[in-house]
Each structure stands twice: as structure tokens, then as C-alpha cells.
C-alpha positions as CSV (number, residue, x, y, z in Angstrom):
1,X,40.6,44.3,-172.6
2,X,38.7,43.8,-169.3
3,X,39.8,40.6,-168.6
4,X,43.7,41.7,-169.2
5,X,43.3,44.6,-167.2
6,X,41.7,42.5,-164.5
7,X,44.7,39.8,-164.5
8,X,47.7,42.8,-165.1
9,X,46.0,43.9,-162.1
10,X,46.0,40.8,-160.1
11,X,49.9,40.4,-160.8
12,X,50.7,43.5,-159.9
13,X,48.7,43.4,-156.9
14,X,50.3,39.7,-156.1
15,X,53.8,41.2,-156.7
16,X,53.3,44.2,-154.3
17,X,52.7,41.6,-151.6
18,X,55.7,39.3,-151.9
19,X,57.7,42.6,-152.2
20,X,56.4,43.2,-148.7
21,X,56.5,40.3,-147.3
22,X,60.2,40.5,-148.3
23,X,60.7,43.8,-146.9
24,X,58.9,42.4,-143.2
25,X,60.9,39.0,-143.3
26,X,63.9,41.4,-143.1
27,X,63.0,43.8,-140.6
28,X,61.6,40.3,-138.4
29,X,64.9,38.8,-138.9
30,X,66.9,41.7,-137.6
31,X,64.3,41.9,-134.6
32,X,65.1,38.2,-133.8
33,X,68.9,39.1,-134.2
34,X,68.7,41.4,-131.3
35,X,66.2,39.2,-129.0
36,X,69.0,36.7,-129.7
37,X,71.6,39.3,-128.3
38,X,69.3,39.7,-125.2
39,X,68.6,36.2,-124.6
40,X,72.0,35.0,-125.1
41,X,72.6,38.0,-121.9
42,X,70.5,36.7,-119.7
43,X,71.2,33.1,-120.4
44,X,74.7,33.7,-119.4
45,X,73.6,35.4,-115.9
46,X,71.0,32.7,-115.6
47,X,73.8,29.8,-115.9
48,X,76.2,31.8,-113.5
49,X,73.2,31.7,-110.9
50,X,72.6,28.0,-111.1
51,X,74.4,25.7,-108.1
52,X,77.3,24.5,-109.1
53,X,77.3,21.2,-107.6
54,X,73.7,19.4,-106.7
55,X,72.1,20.1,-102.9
56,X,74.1,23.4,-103.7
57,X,72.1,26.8,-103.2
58,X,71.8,29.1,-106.3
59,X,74.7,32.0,-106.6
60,X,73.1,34.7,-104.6
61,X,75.5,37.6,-106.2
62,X,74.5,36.3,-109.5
63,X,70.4,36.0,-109.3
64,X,70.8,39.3,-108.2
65,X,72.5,40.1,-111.2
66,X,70.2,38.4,-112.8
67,X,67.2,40.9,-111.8
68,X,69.0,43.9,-112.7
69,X,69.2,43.0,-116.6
70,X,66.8,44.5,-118.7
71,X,65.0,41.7,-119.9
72,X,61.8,42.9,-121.4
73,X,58.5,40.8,-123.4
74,X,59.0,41.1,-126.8
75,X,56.5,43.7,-128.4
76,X,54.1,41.0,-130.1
77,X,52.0,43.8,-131.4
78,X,54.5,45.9,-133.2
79,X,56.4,42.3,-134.6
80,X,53.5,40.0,-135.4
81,X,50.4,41.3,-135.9
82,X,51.5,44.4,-138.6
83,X,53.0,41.5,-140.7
84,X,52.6,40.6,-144.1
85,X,52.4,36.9,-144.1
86,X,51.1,36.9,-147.9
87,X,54.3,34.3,-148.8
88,X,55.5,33.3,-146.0
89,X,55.9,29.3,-145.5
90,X,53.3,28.3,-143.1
91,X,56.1,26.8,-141.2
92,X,58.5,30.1,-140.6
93,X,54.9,31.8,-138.9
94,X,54.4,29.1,-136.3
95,X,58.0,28.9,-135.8
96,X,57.8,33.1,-135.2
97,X,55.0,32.8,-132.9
98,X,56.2,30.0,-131.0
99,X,59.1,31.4,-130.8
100,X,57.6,35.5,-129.4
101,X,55.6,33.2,-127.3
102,X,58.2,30.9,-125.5
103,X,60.5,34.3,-125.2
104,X,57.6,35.8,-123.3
105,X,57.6,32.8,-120.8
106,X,61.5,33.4,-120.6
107,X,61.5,36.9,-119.3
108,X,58.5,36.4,-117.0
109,X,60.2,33.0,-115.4
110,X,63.5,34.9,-115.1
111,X,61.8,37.9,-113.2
112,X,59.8,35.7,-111.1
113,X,62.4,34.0,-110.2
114,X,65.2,36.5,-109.9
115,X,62.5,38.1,-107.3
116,X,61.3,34.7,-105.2
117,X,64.9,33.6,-105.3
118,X,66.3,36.6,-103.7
119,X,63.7,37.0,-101.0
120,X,63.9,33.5,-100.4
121,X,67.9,33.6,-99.7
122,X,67.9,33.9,-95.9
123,X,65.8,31.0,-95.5
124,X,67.4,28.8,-97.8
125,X,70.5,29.9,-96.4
126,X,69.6,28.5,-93.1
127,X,67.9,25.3,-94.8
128,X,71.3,24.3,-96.1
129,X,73.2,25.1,-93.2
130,X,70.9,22.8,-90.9
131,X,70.5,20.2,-93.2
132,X,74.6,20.1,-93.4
133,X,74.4,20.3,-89.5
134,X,74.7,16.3,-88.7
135,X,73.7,17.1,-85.1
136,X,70.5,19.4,-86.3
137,X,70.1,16.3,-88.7
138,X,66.6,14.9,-86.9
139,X,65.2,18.4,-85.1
140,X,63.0,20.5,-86.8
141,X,64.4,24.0,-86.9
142,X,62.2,27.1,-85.7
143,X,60.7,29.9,-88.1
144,X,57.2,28.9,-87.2
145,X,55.1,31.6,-85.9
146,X,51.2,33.0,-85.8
147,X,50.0,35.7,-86.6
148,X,46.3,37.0,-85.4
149,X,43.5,39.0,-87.3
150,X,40.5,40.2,-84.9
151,X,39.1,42.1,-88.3
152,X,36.6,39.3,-89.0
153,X,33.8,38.5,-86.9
154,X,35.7,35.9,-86.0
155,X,39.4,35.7,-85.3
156,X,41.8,34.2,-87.4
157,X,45.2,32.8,-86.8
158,X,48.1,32.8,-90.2
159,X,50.7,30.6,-90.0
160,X,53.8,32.6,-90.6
161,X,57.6,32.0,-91.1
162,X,59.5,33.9,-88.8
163,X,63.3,35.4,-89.7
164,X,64.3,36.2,-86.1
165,X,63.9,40.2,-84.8
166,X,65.8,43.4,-84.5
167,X,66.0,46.4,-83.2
168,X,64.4,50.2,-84.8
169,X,67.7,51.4,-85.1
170,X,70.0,49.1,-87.4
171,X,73.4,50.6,-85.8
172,X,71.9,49.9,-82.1
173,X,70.6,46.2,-81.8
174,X,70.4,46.1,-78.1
175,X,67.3,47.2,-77.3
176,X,64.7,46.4,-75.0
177,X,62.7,43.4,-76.2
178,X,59.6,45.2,-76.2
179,X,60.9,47.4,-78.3
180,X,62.4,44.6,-81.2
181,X,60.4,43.8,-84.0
182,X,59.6,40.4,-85.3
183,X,60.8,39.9,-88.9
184,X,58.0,37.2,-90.9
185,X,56.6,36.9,-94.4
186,X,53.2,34.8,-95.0
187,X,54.5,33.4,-98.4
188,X,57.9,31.8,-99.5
189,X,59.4,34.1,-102.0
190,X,57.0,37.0,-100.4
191,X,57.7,40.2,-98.6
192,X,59.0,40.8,-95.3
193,X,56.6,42.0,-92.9
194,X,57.5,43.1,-89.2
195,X,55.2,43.2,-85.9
196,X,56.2,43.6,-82.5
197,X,57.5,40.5,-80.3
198,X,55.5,41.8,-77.5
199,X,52.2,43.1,-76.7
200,X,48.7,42.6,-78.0
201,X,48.1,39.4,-79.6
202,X,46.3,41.8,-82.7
203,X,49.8,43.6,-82.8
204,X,52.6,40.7,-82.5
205,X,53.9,37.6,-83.7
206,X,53.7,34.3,-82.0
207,X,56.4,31.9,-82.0
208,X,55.9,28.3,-82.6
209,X,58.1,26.0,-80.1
210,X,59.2,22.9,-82.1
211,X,57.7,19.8,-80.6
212,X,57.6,15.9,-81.5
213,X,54.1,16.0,-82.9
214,X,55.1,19.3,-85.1
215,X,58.2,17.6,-86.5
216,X,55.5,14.7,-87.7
217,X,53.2,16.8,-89.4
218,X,55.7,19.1,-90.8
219,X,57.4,17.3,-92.8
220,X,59.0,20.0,-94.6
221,X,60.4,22.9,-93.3
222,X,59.6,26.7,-95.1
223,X,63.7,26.3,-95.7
224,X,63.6,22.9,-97.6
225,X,60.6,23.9,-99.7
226,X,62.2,27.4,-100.9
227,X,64.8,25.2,-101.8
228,X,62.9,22.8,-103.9
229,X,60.8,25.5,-105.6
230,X,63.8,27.3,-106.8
231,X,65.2,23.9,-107.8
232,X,62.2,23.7,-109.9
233,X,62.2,27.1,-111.8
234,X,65.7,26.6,-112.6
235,X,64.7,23.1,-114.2
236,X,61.6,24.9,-116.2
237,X,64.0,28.4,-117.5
238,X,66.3,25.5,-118.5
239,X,63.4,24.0,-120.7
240,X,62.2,27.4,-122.1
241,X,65.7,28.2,-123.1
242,X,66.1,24.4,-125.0
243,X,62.9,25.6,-126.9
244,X,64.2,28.8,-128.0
245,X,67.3,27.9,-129.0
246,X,65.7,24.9,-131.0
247,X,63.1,27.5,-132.6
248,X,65.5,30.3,-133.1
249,X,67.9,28.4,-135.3
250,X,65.3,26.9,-138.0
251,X,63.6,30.7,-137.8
252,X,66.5,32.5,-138.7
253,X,67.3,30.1,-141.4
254,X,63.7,30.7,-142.6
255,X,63.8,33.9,-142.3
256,X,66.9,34.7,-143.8
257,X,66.3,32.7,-147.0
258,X,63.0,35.0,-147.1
259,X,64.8,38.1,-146.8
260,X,67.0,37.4,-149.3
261,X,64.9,36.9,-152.3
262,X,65.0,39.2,-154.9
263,X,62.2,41.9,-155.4
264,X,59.8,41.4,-158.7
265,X,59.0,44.5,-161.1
266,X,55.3,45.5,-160.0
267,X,53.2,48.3,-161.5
């Protein structure tokens, strides 16, 4: 009588588990439903940024766009790790986590470069237009400048890009130039930052004049290499989004054949 207890037992306990796992294939299914909706959203925005003929630059109004959509990580802990995977095929859970894991890559790439992309726009702006300008064709453009720091106990000089100056009032640009401020950011796709044009070498920003040995060592302008790192992103949202479409079609077929089994009789 012990032993047939014991193995009642076992079936009943083996039965309660692939009645979860049935119940949690469902609820994962409709969560990949809706991660489908989103991605589906922002794939849309991100193929309306994209150039649309090559040596183009990306659709400004649309990478803007782009940043405003809620795209948010998938909640991992919620999704994966309070799953029964008692009957699962071993296949359907690394397709799951490969497939939470590449959609986590999606939305950080697409924020990244929503943000870079759009602070990056003036410069690859100008870029385009100079490269397009036969007769700018062999000069290096400006938007070098140094910056100083005296905080060390040494000095220290920053190379900076410089985005031209204005004036403390926006409605009133024809102010004294010691009054202007120099508009500069220290990293492509980083923050503007703003010092005086004139003064103190602690408080202002030092324009680089272009010469023939510059145009040799420089043999990229900030402009050019804004454009090729955005070229790049684009290239590496456009292999995240192959992945998950790949993944997403054999999961949902895996998952739905789960779902649909029928539940056994369990004690």
C-alpha cells in the first residue's frame, strides 16, 4: 500500500506540473504577443529614420520620433525566472531567453542611438554639406577647439569640437563678442557645453585654425566620424531586429503548441 501511495503520489505530483507549465506557456505566449506589438512599433519608426539613399543622413524628424516611444527592457524577472519549465522542450527555453535577451539589446541600441543620433545632427549636418561642397572638397572644415583645466597640478589641454557661439539672449544675437558663448561638446554624440569666447584661458574655448599639417593628421573630421558611427548602429539594430524576428516566429509556434495542450485530471 506504501509503494502505491508513493507512485499515486508521484503522478499526481508530475500532473500538477505539466498543468502549470501549461498554464505559464500561455501567460509567456501572450507576453511575447505584446513585446511583438512593441517591437513591431519601434521597428517601423526605426526604418522611417534610416537614409533613404546611401551617403544620405538619418531622418532627423523620425529618430526623434524614435526616442519619444516607450520602448522599455522586458521584465526578465517577472517572465523567466517564476517559470515552470517542468515540460517545456529544452529548445522553446533557449529560444525564450535568447529571445528576452536579444530584445534587451533592441531597446538599449535604439535609446542609445535615438540620443547620440540626435545630438550628433548639427554636426553631421555640416559633414554632409561640406562633403557635397566640391569646392570645400580638399579643406579641412573648423570645429576644432581646446579647452584648458588648471585643476591638476599640472595643466591640461581637451581637444574639443566646437559648434560655433551665440549670444545670452536667443532673440538678441548681436552682442558684444565678449559677451557670446562658445558652443562645444568633448564627445560625439555628448552634451553641449558652453564657455566664453573670451577671457581667461581657464574660462574659454580656444579655436583651432585649420592648417596643412592638421589636415594630415586629421584625417577624419568630428562630422565624418558622427556619420560613420551612426552608420554603424543602424547596421547593428538592423541585425538585432533579424534575430528577433527569426526567434520570435519558432517561439511562438513553440509556445503556442504548449499552451494548447489539454490539462490532465490530478489529485
Amino acid at each position: 500500500m506504501f509503494f502505491v501511495g508513493w507512485a499515486i503520489g508521484n503522478i499526481s505530483v508530475s500532473r500538477n506540473d505539466y498543468n502549470l507549465t501549461t498554464e505559464h506557456a500561455g501567460r509567456i505566449r501572450d507576453q511575447v504577443d505584446k513585446i511583438h506589438k512593441q517591437v513591431e512599433k519601434v521597428k517601423q519608426a526605426f526604418l522611417d529614420s534610416r537614409p533613404k539613399k546611401e551617403g544620405e543622413g538619418p531622418n532627423f524628424a523620425a529618430i526623434e520620433a524614435l526616442g519619444d516611444i516607450d520602448f522599455k527592457e522586458p521584465d526578465m524577472t517577472r517572465d523567466l525566472f517564476h517559470t515552470n519549465y517542468f515540460s517545456f522542450e529544452p529548445a522553446t527555453v533557449q529560444q525564450l531567453f535568447n529571445y528576452y535577451n536579444d530584445v534587451t539589446i533592441l531597446a538599449k541600441q535604439i535609446s542609445d542611438h535615438a540620443s547620440r543620433t540626435k545630438n550628433d545632427q548639427a554636426t553631421i549636418d555640416k559633414y554632409l554639406k561640406s562633403r557635397n561642397d566640391k569646392d570645400k572638397k580638399d579643406k579641412l572644415e573648423g570645429g576644432l577647439g581646446v579647452t584648458f583645466d588648471y585643476s591638476g597640478k599640472l595643466p591640461a589641454a581637451q581637444l574639443v569640437e566646437t559648434l560655433g557661439s551665440e549670444c545670452p539672449k536667443a532673440d538678441d544675437q548681436n552682442c558684444p563678442l565678449e559677451d557670446r558663448k562658445a558652443i562645444f561638446r568633448t564627445a560625439l554624440g555628448g552634451s553641449i557645453q558652453r564657455k566664453s569666447v573670451k577671457g581667461l584661458p581657464k574660462d574659454i574655448v580656444v579655436s583651432i585654425t585649420p592648417t596643412e599639417l592638421m589636415s594630415k593628421v586629421m584625417t577624419s573630421d568630428p562630422g565624418s566620424i558622427a556619420f560613420q558611427e551612426s552608420s554603424k548602429r543602424t547596421a547593428a539594430i538592423f541585425q538585432t531586429l533579424g534575430r528577433i524576428t527569426e526567434t520570435e516566429k519558432q517561439l511562438l509556434e513553440s509556445l503556442k503548441k504548449r499552451a494548447n495542450q489539454p490539462q490532465l485530471f490530478a489529485l
